[in-house]
N, CA, C and O of each residue as an XYZ file, in Angstrom:
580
protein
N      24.731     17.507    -25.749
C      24.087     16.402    -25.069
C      25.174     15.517    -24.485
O      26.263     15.363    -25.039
N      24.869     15.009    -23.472
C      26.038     14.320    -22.448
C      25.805     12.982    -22.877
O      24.646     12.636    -22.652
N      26.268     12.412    -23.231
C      26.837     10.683    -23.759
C      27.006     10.071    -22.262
O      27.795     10.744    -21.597
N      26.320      8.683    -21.404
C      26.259      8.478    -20.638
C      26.728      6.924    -20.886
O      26.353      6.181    -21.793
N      27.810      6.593    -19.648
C      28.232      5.037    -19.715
C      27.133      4.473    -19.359
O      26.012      4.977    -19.299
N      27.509      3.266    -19.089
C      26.422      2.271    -18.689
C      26.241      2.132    -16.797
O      25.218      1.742    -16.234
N      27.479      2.552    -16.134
C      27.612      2.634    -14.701
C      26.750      4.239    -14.598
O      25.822      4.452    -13.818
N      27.267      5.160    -15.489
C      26.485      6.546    -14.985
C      24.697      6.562    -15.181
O      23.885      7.114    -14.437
N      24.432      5.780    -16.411
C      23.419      5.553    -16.136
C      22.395      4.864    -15.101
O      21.297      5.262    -14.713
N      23.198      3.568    -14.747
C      22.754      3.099    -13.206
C      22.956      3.765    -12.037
O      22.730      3.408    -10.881
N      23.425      4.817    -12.490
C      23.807      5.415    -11.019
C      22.785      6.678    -11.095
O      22.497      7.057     -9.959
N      22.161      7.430    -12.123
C      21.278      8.353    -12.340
C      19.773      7.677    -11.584
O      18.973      8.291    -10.877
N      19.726      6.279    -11.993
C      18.497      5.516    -12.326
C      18.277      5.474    -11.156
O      17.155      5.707    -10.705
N      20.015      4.956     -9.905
C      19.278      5.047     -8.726
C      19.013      6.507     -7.937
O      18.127      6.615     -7.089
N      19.730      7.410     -8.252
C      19.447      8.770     -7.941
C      18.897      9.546     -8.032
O      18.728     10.373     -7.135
N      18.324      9.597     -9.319
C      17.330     10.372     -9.793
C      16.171     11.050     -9.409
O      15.836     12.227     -9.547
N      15.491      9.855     -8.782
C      14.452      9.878     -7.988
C      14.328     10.426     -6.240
O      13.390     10.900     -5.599
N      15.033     10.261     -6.064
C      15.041     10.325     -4.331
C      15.690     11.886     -4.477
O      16.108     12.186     -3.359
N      15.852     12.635     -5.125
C      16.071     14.152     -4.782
C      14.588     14.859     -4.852
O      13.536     14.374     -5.267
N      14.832     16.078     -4.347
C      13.878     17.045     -4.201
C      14.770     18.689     -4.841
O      15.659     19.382     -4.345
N      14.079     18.772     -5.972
C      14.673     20.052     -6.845
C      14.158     20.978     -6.016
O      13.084     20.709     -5.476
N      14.668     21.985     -5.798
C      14.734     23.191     -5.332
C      14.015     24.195     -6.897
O      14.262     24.346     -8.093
N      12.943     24.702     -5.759
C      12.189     25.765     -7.220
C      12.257     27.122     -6.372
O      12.438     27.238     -5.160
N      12.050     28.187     -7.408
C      11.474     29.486     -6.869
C      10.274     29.669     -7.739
O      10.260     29.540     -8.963
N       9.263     29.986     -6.965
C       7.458     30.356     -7.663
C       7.778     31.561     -7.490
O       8.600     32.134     -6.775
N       6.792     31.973     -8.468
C       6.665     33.276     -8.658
C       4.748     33.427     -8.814
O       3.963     32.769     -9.497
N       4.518     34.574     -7.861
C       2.615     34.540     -8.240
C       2.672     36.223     -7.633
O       3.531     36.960     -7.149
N       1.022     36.317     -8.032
C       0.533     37.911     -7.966
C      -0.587     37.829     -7.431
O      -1.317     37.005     -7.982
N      -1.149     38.510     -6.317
C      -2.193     38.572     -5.370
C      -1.941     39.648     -5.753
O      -0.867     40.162     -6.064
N      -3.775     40.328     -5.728
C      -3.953     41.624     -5.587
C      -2.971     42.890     -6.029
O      -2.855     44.004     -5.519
N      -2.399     42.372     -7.019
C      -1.694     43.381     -7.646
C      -0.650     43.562     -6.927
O      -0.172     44.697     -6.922
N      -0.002     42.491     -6.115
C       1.763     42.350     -5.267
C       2.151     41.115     -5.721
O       1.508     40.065     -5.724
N       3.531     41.393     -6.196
C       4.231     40.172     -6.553
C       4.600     39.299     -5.216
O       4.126     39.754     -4.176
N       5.273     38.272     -5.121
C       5.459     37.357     -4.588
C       6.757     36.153     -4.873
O       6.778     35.338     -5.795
N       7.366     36.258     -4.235
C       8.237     34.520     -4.932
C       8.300     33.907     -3.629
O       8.462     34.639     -2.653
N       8.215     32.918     -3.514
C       9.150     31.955     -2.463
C       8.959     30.395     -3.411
O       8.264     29.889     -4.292
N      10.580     29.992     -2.140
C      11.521     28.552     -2.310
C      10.726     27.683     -2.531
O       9.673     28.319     -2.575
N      10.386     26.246     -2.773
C       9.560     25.253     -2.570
C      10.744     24.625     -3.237
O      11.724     25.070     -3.833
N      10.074     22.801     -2.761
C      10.999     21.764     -2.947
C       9.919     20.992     -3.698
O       8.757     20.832     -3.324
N      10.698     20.369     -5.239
C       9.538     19.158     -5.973
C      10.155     18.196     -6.041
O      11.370     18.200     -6.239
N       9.270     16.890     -5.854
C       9.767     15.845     -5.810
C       9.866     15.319     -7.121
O       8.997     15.072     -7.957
N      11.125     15.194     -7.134
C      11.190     14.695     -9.151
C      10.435     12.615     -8.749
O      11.057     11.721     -8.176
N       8.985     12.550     -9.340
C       8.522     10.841     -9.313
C       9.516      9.799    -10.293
O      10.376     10.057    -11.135
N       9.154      8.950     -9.943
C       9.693      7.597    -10.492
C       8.523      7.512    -11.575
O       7.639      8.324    -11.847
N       8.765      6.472    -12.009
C       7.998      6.224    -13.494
C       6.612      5.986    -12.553
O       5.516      6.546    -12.545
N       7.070      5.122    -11.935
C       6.134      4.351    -11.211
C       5.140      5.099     -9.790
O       4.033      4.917     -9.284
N       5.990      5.746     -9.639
C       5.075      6.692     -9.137
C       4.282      8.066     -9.948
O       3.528      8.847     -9.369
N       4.559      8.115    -11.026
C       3.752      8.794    -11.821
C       2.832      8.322    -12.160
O       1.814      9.008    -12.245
N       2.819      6.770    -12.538
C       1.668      5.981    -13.007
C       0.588      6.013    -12.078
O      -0.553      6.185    -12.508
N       0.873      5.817    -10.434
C       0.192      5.126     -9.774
C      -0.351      6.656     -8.947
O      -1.312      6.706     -8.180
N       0.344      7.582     -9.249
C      -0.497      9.535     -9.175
C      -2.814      8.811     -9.462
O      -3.875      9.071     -8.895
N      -2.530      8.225    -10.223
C      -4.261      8.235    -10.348
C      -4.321      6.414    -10.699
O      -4.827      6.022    -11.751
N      -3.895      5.698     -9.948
C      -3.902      3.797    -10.063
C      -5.549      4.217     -9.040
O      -5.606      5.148     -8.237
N      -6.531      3.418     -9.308
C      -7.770      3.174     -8.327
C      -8.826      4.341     -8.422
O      -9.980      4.341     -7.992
N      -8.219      5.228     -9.021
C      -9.354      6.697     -9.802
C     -10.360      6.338    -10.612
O     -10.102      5.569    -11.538
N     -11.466      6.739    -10.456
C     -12.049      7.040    -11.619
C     -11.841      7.750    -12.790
O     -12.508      8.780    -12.881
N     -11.218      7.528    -13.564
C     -10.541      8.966    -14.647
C     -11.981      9.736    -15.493
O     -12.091     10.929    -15.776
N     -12.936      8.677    -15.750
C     -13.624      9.429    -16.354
C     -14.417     10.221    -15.681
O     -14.935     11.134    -16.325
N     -14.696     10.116    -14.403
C     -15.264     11.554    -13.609
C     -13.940     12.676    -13.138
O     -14.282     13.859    -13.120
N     -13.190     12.522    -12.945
C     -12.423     13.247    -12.634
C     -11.587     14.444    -13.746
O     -11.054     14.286    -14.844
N     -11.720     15.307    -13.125
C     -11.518     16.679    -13.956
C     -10.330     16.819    -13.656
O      -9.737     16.303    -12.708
N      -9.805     17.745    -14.700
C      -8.217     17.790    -15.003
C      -7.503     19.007    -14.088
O      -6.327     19.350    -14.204
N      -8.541     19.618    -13.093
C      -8.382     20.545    -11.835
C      -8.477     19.208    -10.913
O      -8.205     19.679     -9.809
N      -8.649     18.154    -10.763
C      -8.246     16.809     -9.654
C      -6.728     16.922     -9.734
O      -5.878     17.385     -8.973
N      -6.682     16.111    -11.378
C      -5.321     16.001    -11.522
C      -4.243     16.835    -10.840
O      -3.403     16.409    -10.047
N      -4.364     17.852    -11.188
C      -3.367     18.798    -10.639
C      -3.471     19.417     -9.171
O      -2.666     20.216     -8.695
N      -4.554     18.932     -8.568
C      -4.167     18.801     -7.122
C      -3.437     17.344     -6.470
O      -2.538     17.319     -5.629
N      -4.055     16.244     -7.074
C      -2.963     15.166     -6.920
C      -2.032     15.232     -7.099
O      -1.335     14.715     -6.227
N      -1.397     15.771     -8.101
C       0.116     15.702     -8.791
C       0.638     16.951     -7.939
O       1.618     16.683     -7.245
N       0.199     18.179     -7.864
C       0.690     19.124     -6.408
C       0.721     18.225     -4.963
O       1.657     18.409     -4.184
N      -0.095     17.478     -4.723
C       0.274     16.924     -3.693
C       1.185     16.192     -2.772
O       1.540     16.255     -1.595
N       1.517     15.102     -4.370
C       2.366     13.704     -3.969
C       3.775     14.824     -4.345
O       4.790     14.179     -4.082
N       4.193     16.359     -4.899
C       5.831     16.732     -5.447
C       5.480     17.714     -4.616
O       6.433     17.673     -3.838
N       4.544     18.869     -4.093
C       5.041     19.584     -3.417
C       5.428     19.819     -1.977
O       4.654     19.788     -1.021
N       7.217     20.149     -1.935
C       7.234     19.959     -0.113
C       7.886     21.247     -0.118
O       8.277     22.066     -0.950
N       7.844     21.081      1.356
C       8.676     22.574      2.381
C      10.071     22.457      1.865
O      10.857     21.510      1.914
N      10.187     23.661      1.355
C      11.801     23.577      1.111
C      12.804     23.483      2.112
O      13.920     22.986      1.960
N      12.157     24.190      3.552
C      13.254     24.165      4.951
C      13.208     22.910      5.489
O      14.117     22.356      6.106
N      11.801     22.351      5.164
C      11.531     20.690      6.560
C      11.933     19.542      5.586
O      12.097     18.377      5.949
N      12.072     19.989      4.329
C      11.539     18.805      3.248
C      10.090     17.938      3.302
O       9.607     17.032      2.623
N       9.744     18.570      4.265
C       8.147     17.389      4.605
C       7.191     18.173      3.256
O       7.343     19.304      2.794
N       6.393     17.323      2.941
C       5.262     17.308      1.870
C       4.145     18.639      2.470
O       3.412     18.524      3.452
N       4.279     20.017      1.484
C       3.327     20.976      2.275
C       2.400     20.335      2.395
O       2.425     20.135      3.609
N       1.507     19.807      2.010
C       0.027     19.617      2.245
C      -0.387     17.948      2.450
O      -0.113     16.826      2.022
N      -1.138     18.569      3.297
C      -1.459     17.196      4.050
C      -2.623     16.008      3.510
O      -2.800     14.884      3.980
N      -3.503     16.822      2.101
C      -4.481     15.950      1.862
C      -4.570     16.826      0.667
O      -3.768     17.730      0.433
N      -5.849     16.433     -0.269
C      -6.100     16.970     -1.557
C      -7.174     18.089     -0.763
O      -7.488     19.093     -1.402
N      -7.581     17.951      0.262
C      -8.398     19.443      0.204
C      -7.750     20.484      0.360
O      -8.016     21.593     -0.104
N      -6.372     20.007      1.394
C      -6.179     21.231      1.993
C      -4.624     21.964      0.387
O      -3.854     22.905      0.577
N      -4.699     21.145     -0.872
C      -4.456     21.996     -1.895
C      -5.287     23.013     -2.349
O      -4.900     24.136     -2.672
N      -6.887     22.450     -2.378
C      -7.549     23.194     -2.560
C      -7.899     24.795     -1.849
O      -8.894     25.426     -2.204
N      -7.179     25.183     -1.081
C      -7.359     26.103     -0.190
C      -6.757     27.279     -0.711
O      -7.527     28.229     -0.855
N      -5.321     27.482     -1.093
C      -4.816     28.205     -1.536
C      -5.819     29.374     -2.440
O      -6.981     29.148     -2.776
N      -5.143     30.506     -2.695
C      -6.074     31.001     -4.292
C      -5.090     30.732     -5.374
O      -3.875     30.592     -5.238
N      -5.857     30.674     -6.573
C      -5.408     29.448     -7.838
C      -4.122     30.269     -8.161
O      -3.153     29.547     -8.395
N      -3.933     31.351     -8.214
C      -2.405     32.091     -8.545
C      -1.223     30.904     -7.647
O      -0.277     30.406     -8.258
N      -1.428     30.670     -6.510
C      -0.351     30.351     -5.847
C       0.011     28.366     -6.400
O       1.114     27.861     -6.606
N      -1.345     27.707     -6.488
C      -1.757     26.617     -6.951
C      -1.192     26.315     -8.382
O      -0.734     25.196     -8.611
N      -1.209     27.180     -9.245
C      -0.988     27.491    -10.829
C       0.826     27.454    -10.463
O       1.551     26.797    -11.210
N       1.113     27.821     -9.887
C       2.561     28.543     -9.466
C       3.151     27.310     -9.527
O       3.930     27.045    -10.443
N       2.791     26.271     -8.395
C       3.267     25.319     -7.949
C       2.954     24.320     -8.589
O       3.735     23.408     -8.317
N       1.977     23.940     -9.523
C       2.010     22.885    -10.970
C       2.874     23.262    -11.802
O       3.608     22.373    -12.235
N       3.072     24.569    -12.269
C       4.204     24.821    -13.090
C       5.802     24.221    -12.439
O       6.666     23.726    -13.163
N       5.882     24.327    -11.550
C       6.906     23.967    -11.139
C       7.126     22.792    -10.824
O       8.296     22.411    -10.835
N       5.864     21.701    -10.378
C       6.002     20.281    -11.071
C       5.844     20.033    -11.836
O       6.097     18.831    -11.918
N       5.289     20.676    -13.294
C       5.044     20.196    -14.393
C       6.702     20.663    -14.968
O       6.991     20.262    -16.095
N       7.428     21.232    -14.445
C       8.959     21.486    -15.151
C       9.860     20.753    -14.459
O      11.049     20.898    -14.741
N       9.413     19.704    -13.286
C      10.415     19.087    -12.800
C      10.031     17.354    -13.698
O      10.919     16.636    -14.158
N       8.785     17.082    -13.739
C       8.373     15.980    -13.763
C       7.400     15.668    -15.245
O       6.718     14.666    -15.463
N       7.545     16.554    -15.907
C       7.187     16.724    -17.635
C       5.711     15.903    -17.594
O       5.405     15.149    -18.518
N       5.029     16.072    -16.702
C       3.715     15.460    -17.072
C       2.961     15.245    -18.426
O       2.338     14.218    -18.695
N       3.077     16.241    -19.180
C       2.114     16.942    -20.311
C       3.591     16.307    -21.458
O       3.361     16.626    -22.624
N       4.823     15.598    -21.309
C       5.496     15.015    -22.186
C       6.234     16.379    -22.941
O       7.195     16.176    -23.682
N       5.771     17.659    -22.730
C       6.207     18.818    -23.519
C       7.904     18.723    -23.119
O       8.561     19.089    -24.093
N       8.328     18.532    -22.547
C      10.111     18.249    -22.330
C      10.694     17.449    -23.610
O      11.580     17.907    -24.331
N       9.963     15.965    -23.825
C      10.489     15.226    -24.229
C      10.053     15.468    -25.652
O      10.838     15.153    -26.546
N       8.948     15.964    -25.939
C       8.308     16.714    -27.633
C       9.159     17.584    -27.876
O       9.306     17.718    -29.091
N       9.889     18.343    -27.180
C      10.663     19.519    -27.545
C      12.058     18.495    -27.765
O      12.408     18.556    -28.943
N      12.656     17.873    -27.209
C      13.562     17.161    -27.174
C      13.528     16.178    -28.486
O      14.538     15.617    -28.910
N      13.033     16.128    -28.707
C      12.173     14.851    -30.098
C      12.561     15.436    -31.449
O      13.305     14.985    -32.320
N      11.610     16.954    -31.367
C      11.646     17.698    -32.724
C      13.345     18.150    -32.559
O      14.159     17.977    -33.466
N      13.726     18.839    -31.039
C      15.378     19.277    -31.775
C      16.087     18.002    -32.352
O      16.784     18.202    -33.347
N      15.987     16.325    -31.725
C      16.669     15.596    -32.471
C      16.207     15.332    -34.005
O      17.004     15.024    -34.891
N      14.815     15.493    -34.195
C      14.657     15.403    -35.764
C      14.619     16.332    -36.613
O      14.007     16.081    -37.651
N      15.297     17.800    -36.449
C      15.328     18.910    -36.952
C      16.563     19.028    -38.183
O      16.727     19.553    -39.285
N      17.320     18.140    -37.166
C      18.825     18.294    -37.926
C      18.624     16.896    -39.263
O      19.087     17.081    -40.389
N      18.051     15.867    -38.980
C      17.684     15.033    -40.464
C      16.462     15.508    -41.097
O      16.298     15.010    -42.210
N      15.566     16.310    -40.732
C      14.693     16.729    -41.404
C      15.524     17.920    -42.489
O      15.196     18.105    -43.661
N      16.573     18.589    -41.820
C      17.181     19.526    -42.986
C      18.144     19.017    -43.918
O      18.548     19.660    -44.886
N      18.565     17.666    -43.568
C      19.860     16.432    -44.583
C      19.102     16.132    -45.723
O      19.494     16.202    -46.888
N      17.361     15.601    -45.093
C      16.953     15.337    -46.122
C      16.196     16.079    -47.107
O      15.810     15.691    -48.210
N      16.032     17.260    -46.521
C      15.475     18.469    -47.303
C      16.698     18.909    -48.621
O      16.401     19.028    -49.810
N      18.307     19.127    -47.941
C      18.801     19.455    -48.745
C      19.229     18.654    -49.682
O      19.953     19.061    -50.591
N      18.744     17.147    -49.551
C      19.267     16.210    -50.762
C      18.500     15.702    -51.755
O      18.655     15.046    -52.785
N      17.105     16.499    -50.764
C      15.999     16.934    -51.931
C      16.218     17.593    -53.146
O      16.090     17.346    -54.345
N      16.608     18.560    -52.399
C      16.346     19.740    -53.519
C      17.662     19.828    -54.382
O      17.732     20.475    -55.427
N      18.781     19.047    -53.783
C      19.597     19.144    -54.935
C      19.476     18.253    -55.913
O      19.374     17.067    -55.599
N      19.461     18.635    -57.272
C      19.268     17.769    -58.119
C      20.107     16.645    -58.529
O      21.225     16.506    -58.032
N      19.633     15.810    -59.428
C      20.484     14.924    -59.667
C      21.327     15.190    -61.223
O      20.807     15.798    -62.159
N      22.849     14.540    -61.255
C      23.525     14.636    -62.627
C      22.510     14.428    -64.033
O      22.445     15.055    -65.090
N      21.833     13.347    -63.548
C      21.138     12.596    -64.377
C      19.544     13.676    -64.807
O      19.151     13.624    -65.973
N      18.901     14.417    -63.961
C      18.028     15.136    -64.183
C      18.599     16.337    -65.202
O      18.119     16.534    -66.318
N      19.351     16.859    -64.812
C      20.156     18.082    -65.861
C      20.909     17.614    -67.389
O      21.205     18.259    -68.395
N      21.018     16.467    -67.086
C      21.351     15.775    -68.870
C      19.816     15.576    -69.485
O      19.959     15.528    -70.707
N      18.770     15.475    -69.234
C      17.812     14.945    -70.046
C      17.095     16.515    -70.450
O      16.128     16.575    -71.209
């Protein structure tokens, strides 16, 4: 894990955001594979929040979500412009190619938090086994009585 100053961190904070990661999808039509390039827009906090600010959440189905969130990260990898121009025209695709391209914002932009859960348990793995082993070793005082 990289130990970050206090300048590299301001300098991530302002950078971070304004790139576009370079992905390769991978999908299967009709029994032919497929890959091509696409570009995701890694969001700001704040633009993650505001992905569904003025929604109804409780009508909206979790196949919305993921045409919004394909919408506002996926662009042309050659133009950089945003492929799609509205939430219908996500809907158009067939779901192989759609599925393709959430995976690949959901690995740039950890929606579902699974980055940072995985990141969580490896940091509490290593005191979960300190204190396991100082468990089980006994004490001086237990073996005299």
């Amino acid at each position: 894990m990289e130990k970050l100053s206090s300048a590299a961190l301001l300098g991530l904070l302002d950078n971070a955001v304004l790139e576009l990661v370079p992905k390769e999808i991978a999908f299967t039509i009709d029994g032919k594979d497929y890959t091509v390039n696409i570009a995701v827009k890694r969001l700001s906090f704040d633009e993650s929040v505001d992905l569904t600010r003025g929604q109804d959440l409780t009508s909206m189905l979790m196949a919305d979500l993921h045409k919004i969130r394909i919408l506002k990260t996926i662009y042309n990898a050659d133009t950089k412009e945003p492929l799609f121009v509205d939430i219908v025209a996500v809907g158009r695709p067939v779901s192989a190619i759609v599925d393709a391209m959430y995976k690949a914002s959901e690995d740039v932009n950890d929606f579902s938090g699974k980055q940072q859960i995985k990141h969580l348990k490896k940091m509490s793995s290593g005191a979960s086994l300190s204190v396991a082993e100082s468990v089980e070793a006994p004490s001086e005082k237990q073996n005299e009585t």
